[in-house]
N, C-alpha and C positions, 0 to 999 in steps of 0.2 A: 264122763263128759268133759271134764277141766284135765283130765289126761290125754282124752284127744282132741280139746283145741291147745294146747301145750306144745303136743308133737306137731302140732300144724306149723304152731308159729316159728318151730324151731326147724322146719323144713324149708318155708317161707326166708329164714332168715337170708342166708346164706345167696338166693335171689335176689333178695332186695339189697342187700347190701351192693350185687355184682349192678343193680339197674339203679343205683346212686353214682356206684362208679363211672359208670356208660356216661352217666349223663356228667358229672364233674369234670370228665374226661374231653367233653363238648364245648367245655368253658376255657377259654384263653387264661383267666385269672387262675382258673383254681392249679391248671397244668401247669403254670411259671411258679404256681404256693410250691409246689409236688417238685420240680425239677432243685427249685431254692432250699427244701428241704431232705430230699436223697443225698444233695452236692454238700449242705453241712453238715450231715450226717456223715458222709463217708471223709469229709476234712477230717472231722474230730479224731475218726477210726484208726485214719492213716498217720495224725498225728500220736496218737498213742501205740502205735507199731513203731514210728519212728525213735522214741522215747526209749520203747522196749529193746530197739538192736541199737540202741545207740548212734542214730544216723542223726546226723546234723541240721537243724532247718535255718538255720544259720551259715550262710556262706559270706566270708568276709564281709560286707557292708550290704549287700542283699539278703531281703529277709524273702524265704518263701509264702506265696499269699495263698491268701484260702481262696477258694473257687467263687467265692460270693464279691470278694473285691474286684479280681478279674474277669468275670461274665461281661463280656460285651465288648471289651478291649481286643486290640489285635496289637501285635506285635510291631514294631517300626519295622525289623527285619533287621541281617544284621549292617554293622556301621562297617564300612571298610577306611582302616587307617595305615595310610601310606604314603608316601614322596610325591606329589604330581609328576605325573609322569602323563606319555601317551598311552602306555600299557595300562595306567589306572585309567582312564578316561574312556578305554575302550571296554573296560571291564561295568564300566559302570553305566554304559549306552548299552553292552548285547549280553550282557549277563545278567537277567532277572530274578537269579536266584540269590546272588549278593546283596540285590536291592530292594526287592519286590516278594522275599519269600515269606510266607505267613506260618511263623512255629505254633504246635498245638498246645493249646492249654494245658492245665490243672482237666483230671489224672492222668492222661497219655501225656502231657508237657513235664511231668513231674520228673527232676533231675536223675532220683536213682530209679522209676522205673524205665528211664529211658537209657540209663548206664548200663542195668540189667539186662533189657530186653536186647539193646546191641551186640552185648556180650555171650549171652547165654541163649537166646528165646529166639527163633526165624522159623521160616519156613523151608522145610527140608524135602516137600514133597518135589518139588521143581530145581534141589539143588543142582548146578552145575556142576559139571565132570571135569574131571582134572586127570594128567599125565605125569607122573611123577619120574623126576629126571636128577641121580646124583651127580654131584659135581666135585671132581678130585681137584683140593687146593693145592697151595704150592708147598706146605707144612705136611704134606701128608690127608689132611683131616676135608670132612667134606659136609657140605649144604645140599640140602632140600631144593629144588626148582619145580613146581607144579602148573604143569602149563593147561590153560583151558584149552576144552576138546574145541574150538571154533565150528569147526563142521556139523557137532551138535547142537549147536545156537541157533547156526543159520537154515539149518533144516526147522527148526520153532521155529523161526519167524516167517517160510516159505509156507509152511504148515498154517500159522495165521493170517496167511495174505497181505503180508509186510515183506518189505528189503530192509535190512539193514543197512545203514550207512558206512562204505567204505568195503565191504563184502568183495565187492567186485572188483578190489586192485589187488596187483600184485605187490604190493609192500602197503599191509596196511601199517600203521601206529599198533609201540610196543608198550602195553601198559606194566609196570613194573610193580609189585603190591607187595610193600613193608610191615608185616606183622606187628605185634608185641612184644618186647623182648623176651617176654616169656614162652612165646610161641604160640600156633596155635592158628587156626584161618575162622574167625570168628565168622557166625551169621551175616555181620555188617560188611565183613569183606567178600563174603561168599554171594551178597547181593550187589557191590559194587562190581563185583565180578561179570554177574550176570549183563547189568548194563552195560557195561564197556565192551564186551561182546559181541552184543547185540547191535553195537553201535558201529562193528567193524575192527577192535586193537584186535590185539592180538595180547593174551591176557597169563603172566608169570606172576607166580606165589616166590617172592623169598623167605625161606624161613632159616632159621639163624641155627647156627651149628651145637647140634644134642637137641633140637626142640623139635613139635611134629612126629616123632617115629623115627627121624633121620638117626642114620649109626652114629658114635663118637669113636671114630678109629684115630684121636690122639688125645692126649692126658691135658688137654687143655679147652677152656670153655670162655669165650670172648666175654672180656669185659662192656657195661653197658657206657656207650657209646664209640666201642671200639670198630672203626670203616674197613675194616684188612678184608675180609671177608665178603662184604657186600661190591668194595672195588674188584674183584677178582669176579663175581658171579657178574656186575653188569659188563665186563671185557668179554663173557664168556656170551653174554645176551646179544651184545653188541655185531658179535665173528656170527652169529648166526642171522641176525638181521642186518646185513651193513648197511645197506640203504632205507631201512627205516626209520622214522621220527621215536626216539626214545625217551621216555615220560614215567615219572614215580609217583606214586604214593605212599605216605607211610601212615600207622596209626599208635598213637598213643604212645608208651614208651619208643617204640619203633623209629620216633621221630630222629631221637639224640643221633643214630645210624647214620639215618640219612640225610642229615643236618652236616653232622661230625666229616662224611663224607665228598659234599658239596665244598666245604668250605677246604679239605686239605685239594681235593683236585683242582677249586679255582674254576679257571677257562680251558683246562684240560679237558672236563669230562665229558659224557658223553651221554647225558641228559640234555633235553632242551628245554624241560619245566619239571620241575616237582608242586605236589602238595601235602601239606601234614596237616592230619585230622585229630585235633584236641594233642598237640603236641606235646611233649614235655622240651620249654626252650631252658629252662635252668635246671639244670642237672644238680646241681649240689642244695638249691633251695629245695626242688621236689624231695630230694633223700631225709632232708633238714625237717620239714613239715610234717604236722600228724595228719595221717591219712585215716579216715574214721577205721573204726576197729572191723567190723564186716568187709570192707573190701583187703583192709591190711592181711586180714589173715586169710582171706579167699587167696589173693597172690602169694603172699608165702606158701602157703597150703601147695599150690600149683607148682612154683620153684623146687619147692623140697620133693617134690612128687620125682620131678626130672633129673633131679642132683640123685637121686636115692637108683636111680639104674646104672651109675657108675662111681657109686661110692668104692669099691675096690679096687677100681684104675686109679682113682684121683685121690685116695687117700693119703697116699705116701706123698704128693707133688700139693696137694691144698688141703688147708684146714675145715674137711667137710663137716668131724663130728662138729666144731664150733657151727658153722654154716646151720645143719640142722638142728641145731638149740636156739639158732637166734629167733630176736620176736618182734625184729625190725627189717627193714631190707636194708636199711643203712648197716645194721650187722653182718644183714648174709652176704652185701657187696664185701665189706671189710674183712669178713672169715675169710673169703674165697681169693681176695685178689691184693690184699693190702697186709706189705710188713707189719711189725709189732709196732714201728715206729711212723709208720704212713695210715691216716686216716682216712675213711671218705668224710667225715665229718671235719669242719676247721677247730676242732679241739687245742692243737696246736698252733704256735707261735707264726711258723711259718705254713708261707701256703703249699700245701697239699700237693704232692707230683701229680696223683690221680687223677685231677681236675685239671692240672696242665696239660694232659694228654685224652682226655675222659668228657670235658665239657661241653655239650653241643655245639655250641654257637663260638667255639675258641678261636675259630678263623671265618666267624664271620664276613669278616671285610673283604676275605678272599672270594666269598660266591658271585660266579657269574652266570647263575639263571635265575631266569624268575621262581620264586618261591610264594607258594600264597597256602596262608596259615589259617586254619577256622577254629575259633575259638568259643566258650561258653563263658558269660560270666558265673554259673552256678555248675561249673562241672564240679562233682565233689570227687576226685581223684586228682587234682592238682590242688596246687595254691591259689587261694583266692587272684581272681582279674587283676586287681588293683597292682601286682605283683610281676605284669606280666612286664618284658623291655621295648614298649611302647615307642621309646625313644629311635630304638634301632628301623622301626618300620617307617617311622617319619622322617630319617636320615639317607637310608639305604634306598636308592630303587627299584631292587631287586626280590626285598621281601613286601610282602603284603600282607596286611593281618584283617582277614573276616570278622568280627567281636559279635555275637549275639547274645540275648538274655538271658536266653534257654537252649537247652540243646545238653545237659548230661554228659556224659563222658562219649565220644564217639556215637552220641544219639540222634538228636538234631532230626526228630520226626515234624513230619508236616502237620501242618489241618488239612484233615479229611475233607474241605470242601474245597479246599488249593488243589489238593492232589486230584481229585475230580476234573475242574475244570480244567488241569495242565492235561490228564489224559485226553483229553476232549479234544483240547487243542493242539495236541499232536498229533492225534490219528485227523485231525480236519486239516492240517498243513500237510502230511505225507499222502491225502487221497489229492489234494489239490496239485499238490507238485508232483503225481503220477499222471492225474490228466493235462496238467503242465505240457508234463515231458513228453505224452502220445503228441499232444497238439503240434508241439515243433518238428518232432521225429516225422508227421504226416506232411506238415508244412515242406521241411527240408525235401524228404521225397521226390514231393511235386516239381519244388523249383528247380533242383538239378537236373545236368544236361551231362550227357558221356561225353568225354573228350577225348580228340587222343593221345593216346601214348607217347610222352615225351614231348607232347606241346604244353603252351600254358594257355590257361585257363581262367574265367572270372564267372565267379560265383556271387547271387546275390541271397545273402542268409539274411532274414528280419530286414533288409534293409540297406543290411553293411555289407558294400560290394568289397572282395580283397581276390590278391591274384595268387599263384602258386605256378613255380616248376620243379619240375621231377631233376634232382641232380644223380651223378652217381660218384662213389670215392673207391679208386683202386689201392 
């Protein structure tokens, strides 16, 4: 009998326990105990992962918070710091994402798994297609150009009962996409991609010479922030688009390119805006600083990967076996591109040729387009904020600096409930501006009258009466 009220209770249990929970589950109190105690639990976790790869929760003067400090805070959004200008004033009336954007917390907010997730982690079931196009430089040697299939976008979005924007001209906007200098079209750019698409550019991958799959048909492999290369592919972007509006972006190392580039062509070139995404603006400090050990040696790891497919061309012309021993990138720049007597580092007395020719922002004063830079105070693959030339973007008004608190390395993920509402309110502004546009198209219709041929004519559109004749030019 006490064996089978035993087995009862222990059948019982597992019940009751589930119709304790139902009901605690019903209580506001006990589900914010429940939420307060998973979130410190998984701090503690994530701090001792931290601990274990050596990942820093220390970023220069910002400490990272546990999820219990920041619950219920919202981000300011980021600060934009720049010259007054008109171009700042207009950015900060129609651009809401500068001003108004709300970054996600502690653990999707969290710096490296948002560095990570950029990097490494997307969604590849809807990846965008690409055209892959070599390009013969004037050295012999040649770059990567992966152009988006556009006609595959725009058929998605005919598919979901959308237009994109701009689809329907003949010259739309060329959007130009600067990798890493290690190469590579990460997730982050493979969905920038998709957007700007979708939105009508017209969408090229540059990818930097040996990197991506591209061949290395000469013994030579572009120093980081050297523009030779990248000038030559946007002449080449240019002769195929001549009348369209030409626009960069660049990410991460990537930035020095097209930093380095802007500033030698000045008012020459043939950009009308760039932007850099978690840039690197100090080339010799980035080299200079320790970059935690997990990301150091994931990028080495990646360099030597690519150096190691033409170690037998480039043996005799650069010092690769050093290059492959090294345990810095400050060393593998210095094997690869720097005499015995030229450092990347300022070791020496005098300054450095490599940097005279090598530093991103070396002719700055020379840029004349607009530049707008997005930056994290907690990226941990750069140098702490405090570090960044603040000065330059309050002087210049041509660069503009985004700063926000969060945002990782090229991560800068939303709150899920921003993103919500901004979808909402996109597809509720593009069904309105569809019934918009039937409205006047019917309107128009109506009011016009045939006229004829070679007379003129007065039309009243909304309102506004205007005249026209028909000219002709032999």
């Amino acid at each position: 009998m006490e064996s089978y009220v035993s087995d009862c209770l222990l059948c019982l249990l597992p019940c009751s326990l589930f119709f304790l929970l139902c009901l605690g589950l019903r209580w506001p109190g006990f589900c914010s105990w429940v939420n307060v105690a998973v979130g410190a639990a998984g701090w503690k976790l994530w701090v001792t992962t931290c601990l274990i790869l050596d990942l820093p929760l220390l970023h220069g003067d910002e400490e990272l918070k546990p999820p219990e400090t920041s619950s219920g805070q919202t981000s300011d959004g980021p600060r934009l710091i720049c010259k007054p200008s008109a171009l700042a004033r207009y950015l900060l009336q129609h651009c809401g994402s500068l001003t108004k954007a709300k970054l996600a917390d502690w653990p999707w907010g969290d710096p490296h798994l948002q560095t990570v997730s950029s990097q490494v982690c997307g969604e590849h079931a809807d990846s965008i297609q690409f055209t892959r196009e070599h390009l013969l430089l004037k050295d012999g040697g040649v770059v990567a150009l992966d152009w988006a299939n556009r006609r595959w976008e725009v058929k998605k979005e005919q598919q979901s009962g959308t237009k994109a924007l701009g689809c329907f001209t003949s010259t739309p906007p060329v959007l130009l996409l600067i990798p890493q200098t290690w190469g590579g079209t990460t997730p982050h750019l493979q969905r920038l991609s998709q957007q700007a698409a979708r939105q009508g550019f017209s969408v090229v991958v540059f990818h930097h010479r040996g990197t991506a799959g591209s061949p290395l048909t000469t013994p030579r492999i572009c120093e980081f922030g050297d523009p030779a290369d990248l000038e030559q592919a946007v002449l080449y972007v240019r002769s195929r688009h001549p009348s369209s509006v030409l626009v960069a972006v660049s990410e991460g190392s990537g930035s020095a390119v097209l930093l380095s580039y802007l500033g030698e062509r000045g008012s020459s070139t043939c950009l009308t805006a760039a932007a850099a995404i978690s840039p690197v603006l100090l080339g010799q400090r980035w080299f200079e600083s320790a970059m935690p050990p997990l990301y150091r040696w994931g990028v080495l790891f990646h360099r030597k990967m690519q150096l190691s497919r033409y170690v037998s061309s480039l043996r005799g012309i650069l010092d690769v076996d050093r290059a492959l021993r090294s345990s810095s990138l400050r060393d593998f720049e210095e094997a690869l591109f720097c005499s015995p007597t030229e450092k990347v580092s300022p070791s020496t007395e005098r300054n450095p040729s490599y940097w005279g020719r090598n530093e991103p922002l070396r002719d700055a004063d020379e840029v004349a387009v607009p530049v707008l830079c997005i930056c994290s105070s907690d990226d941990p693959l750069l140098p702490p904020a405090s570090t960044l030339p603040v000065s330059l973007f309050q002087s210049n008004p041509y660069f503009l600096l985004a700063l926000t608190d969060r945002g990782g390395h090229c991560g800068f993920a939303l709150d899920a409930g921003q993103q919500t509402d901004e979808g909402r309110t996109s597809q509720k502004s593009k069904m309105n501006a569809a019934v918009m546009s039937r409205r006047r198209r019917g309107a128009t219709m109506k009011r016009s009258r045939p006229q004829p041929a070679g007379q003129s004519g007065v039309d009243d559109v909304d309102g506004d009466p205007f005249t026209w004749k028909r000219s002709y030019t032999r």
